[in-house]
C-alpha positions in Angstrom: -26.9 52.1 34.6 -28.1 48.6 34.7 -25.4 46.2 36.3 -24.1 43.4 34.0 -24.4 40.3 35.0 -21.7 38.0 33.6 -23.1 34.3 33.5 -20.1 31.4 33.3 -21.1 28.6 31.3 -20.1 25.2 32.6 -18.3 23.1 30.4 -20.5 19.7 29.3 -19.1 16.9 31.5 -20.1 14.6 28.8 -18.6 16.4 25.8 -15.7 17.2 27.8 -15.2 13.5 28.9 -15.3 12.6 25.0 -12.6 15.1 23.9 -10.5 13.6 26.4 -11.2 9.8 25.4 -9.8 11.1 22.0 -7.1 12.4 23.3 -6.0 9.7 25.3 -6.8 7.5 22.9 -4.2 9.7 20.5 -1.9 10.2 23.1 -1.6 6.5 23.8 -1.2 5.4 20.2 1.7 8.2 19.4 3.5 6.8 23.0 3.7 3.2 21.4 4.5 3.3 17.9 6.4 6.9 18.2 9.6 5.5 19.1 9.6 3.1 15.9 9.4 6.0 13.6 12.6 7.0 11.8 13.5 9.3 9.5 14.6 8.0 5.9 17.1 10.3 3.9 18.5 9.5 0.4 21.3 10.5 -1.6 21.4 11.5 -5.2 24.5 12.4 -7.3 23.9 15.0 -9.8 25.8 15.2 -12.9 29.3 16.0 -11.1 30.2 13.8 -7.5 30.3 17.0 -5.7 26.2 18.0 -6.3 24.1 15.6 -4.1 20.2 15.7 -3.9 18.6 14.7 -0.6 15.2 13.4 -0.8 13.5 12.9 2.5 10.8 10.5 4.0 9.8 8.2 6.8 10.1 4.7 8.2 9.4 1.6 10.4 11.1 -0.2 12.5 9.8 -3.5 11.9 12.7 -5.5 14.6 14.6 -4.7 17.2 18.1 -5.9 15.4 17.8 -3.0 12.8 15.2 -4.1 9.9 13.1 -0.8 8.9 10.2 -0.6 6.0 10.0 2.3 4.2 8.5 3.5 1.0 9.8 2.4 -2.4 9.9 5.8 -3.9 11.8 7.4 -1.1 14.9 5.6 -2.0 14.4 4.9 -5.9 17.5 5.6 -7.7 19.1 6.5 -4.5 23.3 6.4 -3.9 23.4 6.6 -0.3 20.4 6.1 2.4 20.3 7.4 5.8 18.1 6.8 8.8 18.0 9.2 11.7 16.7 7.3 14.7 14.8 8.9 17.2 17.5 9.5 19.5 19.1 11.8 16.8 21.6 9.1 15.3 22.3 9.1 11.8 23.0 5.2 10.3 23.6 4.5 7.0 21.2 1.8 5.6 21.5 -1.2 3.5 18.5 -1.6 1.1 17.3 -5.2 1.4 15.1 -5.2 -1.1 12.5 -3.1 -2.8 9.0 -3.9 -3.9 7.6 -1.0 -6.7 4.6 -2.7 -7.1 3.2 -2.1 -3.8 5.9 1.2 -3.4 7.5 -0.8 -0.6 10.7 -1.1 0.7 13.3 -2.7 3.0 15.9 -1.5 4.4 18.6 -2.7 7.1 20.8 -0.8 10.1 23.7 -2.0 12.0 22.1 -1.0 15.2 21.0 -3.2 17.5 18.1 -3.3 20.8 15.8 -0.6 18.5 12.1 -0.1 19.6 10.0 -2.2 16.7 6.5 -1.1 16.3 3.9 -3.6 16.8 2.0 -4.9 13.8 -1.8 -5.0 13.9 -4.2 -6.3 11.2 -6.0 -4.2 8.3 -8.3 -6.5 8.1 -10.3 -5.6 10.9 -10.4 -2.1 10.4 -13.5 -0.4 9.9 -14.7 3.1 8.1 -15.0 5.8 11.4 -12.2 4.3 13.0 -9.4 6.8 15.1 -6.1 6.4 13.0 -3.3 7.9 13.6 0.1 8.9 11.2 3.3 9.7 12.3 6.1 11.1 10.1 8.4 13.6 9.3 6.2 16.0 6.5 8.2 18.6 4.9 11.4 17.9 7.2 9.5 18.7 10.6 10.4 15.5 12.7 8.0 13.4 14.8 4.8 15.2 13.3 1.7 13.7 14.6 -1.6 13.8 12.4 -5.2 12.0 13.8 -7.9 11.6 11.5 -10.6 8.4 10.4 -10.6 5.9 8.1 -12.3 7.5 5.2 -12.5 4.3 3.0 -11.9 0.9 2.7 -11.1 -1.7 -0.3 -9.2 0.8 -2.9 -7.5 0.4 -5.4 -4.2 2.4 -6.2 -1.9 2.8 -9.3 2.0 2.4 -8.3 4.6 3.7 -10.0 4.7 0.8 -12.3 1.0 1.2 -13.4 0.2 -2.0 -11.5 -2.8 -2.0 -8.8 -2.2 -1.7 -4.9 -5.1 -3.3 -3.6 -7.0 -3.3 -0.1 -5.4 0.3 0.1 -6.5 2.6 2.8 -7.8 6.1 2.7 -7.8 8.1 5.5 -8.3 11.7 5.8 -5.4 12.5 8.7 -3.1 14.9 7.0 -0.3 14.0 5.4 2.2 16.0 3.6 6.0 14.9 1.5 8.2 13.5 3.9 4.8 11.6 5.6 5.7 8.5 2.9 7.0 5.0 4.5 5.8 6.4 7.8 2.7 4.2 10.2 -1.0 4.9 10.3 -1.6 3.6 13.6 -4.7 2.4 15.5 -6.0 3.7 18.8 -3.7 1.4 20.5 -0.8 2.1 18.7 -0.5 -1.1 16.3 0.3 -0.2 12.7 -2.2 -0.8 10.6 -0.8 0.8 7.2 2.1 2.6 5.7 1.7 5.9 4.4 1.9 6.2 0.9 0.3 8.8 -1.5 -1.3 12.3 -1.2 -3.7 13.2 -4.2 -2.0 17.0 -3.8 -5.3 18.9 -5.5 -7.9 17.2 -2.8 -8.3 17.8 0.5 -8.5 14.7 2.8 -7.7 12.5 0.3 -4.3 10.0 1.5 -3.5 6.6 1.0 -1.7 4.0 3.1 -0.8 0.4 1.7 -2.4 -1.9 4.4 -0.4 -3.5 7.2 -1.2 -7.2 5.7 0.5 -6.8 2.6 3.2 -4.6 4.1 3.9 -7.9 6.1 3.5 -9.7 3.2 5.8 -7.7 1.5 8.8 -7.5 3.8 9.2 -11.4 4.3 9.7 -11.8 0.8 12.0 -8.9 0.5 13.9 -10.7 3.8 13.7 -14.3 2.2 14.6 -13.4 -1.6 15.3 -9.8 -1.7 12.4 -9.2 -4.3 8.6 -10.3 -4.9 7.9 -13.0 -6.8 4.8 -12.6 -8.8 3.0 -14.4 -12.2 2.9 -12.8 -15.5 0.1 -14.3 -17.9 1.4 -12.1 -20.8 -1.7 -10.2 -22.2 -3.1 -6.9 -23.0 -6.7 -6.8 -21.8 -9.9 -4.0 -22.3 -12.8 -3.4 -20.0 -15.7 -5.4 -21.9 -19.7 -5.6 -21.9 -21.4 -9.5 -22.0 -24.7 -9.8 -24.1 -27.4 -10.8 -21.1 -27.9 -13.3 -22.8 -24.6 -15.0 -22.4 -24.2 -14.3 -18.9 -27.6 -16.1 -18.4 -26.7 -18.6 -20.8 -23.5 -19.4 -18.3 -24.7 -18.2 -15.0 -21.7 -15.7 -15.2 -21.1 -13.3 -12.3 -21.8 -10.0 -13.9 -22.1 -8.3 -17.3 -18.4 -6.7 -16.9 -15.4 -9.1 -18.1 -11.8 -8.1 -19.3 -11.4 -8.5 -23.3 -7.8 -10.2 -24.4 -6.5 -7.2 -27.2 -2.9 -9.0 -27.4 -1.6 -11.9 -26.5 2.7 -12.1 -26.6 3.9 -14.3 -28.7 5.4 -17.7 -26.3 3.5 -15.9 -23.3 1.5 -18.5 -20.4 -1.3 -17.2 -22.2 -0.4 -18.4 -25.8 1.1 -21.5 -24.8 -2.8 -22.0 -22.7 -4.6 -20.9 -26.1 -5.9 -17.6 -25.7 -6.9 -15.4 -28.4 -7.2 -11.6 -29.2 -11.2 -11.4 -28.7 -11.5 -14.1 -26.1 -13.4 -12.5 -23.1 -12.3 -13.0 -19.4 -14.6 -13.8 -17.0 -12.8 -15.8 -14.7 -9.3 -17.0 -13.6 -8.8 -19.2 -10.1 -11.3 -17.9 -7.7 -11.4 -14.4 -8.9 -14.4 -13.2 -10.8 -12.9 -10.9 -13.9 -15.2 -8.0 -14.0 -12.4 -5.9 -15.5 -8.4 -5.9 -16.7 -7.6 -4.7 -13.3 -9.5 -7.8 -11.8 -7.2 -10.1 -13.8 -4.2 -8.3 -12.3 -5.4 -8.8 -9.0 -5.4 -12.2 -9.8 -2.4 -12.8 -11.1 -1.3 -11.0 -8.2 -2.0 -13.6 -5.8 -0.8 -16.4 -7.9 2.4 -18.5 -7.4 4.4 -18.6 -10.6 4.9 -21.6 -12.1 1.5 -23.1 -10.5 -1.2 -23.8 -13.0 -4.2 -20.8 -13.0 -7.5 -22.1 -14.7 -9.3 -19.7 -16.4 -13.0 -18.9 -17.8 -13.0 -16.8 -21.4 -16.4 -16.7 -23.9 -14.9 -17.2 -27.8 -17.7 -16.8 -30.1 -20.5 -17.3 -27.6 -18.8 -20.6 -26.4 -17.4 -20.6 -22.6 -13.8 -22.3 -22.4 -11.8 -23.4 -20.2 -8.3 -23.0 -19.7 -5.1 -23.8 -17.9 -2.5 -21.3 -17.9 0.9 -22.1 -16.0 2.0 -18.3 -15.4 5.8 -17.7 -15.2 7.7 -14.7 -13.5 6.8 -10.9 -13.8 10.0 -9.1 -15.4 11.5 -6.8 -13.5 10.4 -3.2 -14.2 
């Protein structure tokens, strides 16, 4: 019988060297955010005192002297909150303020000298880049997912029907219970809070970017709530003639159409009409209702907000002073 030769393959020094860039590069990013990620429990009554539901989720600490951002929906409609810290300490949070429009919240501990994550900036992320989320998915603690960012520059319905913008999509795994927690660079700055899971995709999570998380949570601290501007209309996706978008060197062929307009709205008192078309307002181009939204997101009440519409083939101008959104 022949002898068998048994041949040992080396390992590739350069692939190996790359597996282990990655997972340094994980490793490092879990060892500085990691101790900033908390676990956010809340408490609602059923119909008698004595049945409680427990929801469960994640958090950031954002300061050492106890203030933590969560998801909104995490503690909606909650009777109780409690964060678990690292350490295994259970506090009992005050909610600061909440933010549905962007499904962001804040919360506050009594705990003092906590480990605050350091805050990086979404908008230098690029698609490829190493992210990395950190949460507690289906009640297992300090779970650690790696993946890329997938996508830049969405767009995301909240619970209100309002749009997120800038969101992030990333395909590291997340799971319920992952919501409120970081999505963290190589280096271990946050760069977005975990968010959404569409359930019947694979790969397919959300994070609200770390800019407007920031954004966010300062007017949560100052005022307890975000102030934003309300025009008052209903609005349809619309198709300009190529003619009139030659005619007035508009941007595109797509503009928002004006379907309602409320009765002693900004827009009624600044003379818009059912028909009147949308094709700018500030600085934004309005390709669509969602771009007027946007817009509107970024505008101070009260402030004036000019805007472009076509009536009848004629290109107005207007000057809309928007006031406050309701509340939801």
């Amino acid at each position: 019988m022949d002898s068998l030769t048994v041949v040992r393959q080396e390992p590739d020094p350069v692939e190996a060297e790359a597996l282990d860039a990655y997972s340094r590069a994980v490793v490092r990013a879990v060892e500085r955010v990691g101790p900033a990620v908390v676990s956010v429990g809340s408490v609602r009554r059923g119909r008698s005192a004595a049945r409680e539901a427990l929801a469960g989720g994640s958090g950031l600490v954002l300061t050492p002297d106890g203030y933590v951002l969560t998801n909104h929906h995490v503690v909606q409609g909650a009777d109780r909150v409690e964060v678990r810290l690292p350490d295994g300490r259970a506090v009992a949070a005050r909610r600061v303020g909440e933010d549905p429009h962007t499904d962001l919240a804040l919360l506050q501990l009594p705990v003092a000298d906590l480990a605050a994550a350091e805050l990086g900036d979404s908008s230098r992320l690029r698609v490829g880049q190493l992210v990395v989320a950190i949460g507690n998915p289906l009640g297992f603690a300090a779970t650690v997912t790696a993946g890329v960012v997938s996508a830049l520059g969405r767009t995301l319905y909240s619970q209100t029907g309002r749009l997120i913008e800038n969101v992030i999509q990333t395909d590291a795994a997340l799971n319920p219970g992952n919501s409120g927690g970081p999505l963290a660079d190589a280096q271990g700055r946050v760069v977005g809070v975990n968010t959404a899971v569409i359930a019947a995709a694979q790969g397919l999570c959300f994070a609200i970017p770390v800019n407007t998380a920031r954004w966010v949570a300062a007017q949560l601290l100052r005022e307890g709530r975000v102030r934003r501007a309300y025009l008052g209309v209903a609005a349809q996706p619309a198709r300009l003639a190529r003619r009139a978008v030659l005619e007035h060197r508009l941007d595109s062929e797509q503009a928002a159409q004006v379907v309602h307009v409320e009765s002693g709205s900004a827009a009624d008192r600044a003379g818009l009409r059912p028909g009147d078309v949308v094709v700018r307002a500030g600085d934004r181009a309005v390709r669509s209702p969602e771009d007027l939204q946007l817009a509107l997101g970024q505008h101070v009440p009260g402030k004036p907000l000019r805007l472009w519409a076509l009536r009848e083939g004629q290109l107005l101008h207007l000057e809309a002073v928007p006031t406050e959104l309701p509340e939801p």
